[in-house]
C-alpha positions, 0 to 999 in steps of 0.5 A, a space after each residue: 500500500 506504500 506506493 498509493 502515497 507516491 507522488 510525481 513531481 516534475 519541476 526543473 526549478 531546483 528550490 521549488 521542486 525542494 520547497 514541494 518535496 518537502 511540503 508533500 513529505 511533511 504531509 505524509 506523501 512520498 515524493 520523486 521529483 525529476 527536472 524534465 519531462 522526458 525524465 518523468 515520461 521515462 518513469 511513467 512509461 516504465 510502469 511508475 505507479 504513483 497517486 498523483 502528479 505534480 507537474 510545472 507546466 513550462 518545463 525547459 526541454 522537449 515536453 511540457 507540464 501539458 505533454 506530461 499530465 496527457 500521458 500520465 492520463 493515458 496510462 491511469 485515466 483518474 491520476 490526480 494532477 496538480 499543475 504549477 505555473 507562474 506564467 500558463 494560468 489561463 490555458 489551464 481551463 483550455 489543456 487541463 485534464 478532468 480532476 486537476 488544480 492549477 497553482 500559481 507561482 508563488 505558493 505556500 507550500 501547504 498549498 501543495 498539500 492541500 491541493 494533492 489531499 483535496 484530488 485524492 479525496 475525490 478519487 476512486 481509490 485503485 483495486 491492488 
């Protein structure tokens, strides 16, 4: 059951990806952050098994935040995804996928917390 409190959190903003890692393990999360997209990519397509994702939406490299949910949904429909952005807000409504909530950078860390909690909490657990 340990793996249903794993978290994907792709950020390549080394202090805020450290600032979410920590608030989602003080909140009893586990964490995994990576610093691209492909990185994350690589994870889920490698049978990563996580309860939410976490993601940036303006990444550097070849995928973005929006790249990343798309694909977490197409291999577990219901994840969780929590979108962070100081600049993509108002696409959300347009690329965001059902069962997702958009911070906007700046963010207390409890935000984090509170939006993961708030997604699981409407989600159907998985059948292990």
């Amino acid at each position: 059951m340990q793996n249903l409190l794993r978290i994907l959190i792709v950020e390549d903003d080394y202090l805020i990806a450290e600032m979410v890692r920590d608030a989602l393990s003080d909140g009893g999360f586990e964490p995994e952050v990576v610093g691209s997209g492909q990185e994350a990519l690589h994870l889920l397509d490698d049978g990563g098994t996580y309860c939410a994702l976490v993601t940036d939406i303006n990444l550097r490299g070849d995928y973005t935040g929006w790249q990343v949910a798309q694909r977490a949904r197409e291999l577990s429909t219901d994840l969780p995804v929590i979108y962070m952005t100081g600049a993509a807000a108002d696409e959300w409504a347009s690329r965001g996928v059902p069962n997702s909530v958009l911070l906007n950078k700046p963010f207390a860390p409890a935000q984090v917390v509170t939006a993961v909690s708030k997604l699981l909490n409407h989600t159907t657990p998985p059948n292990d």
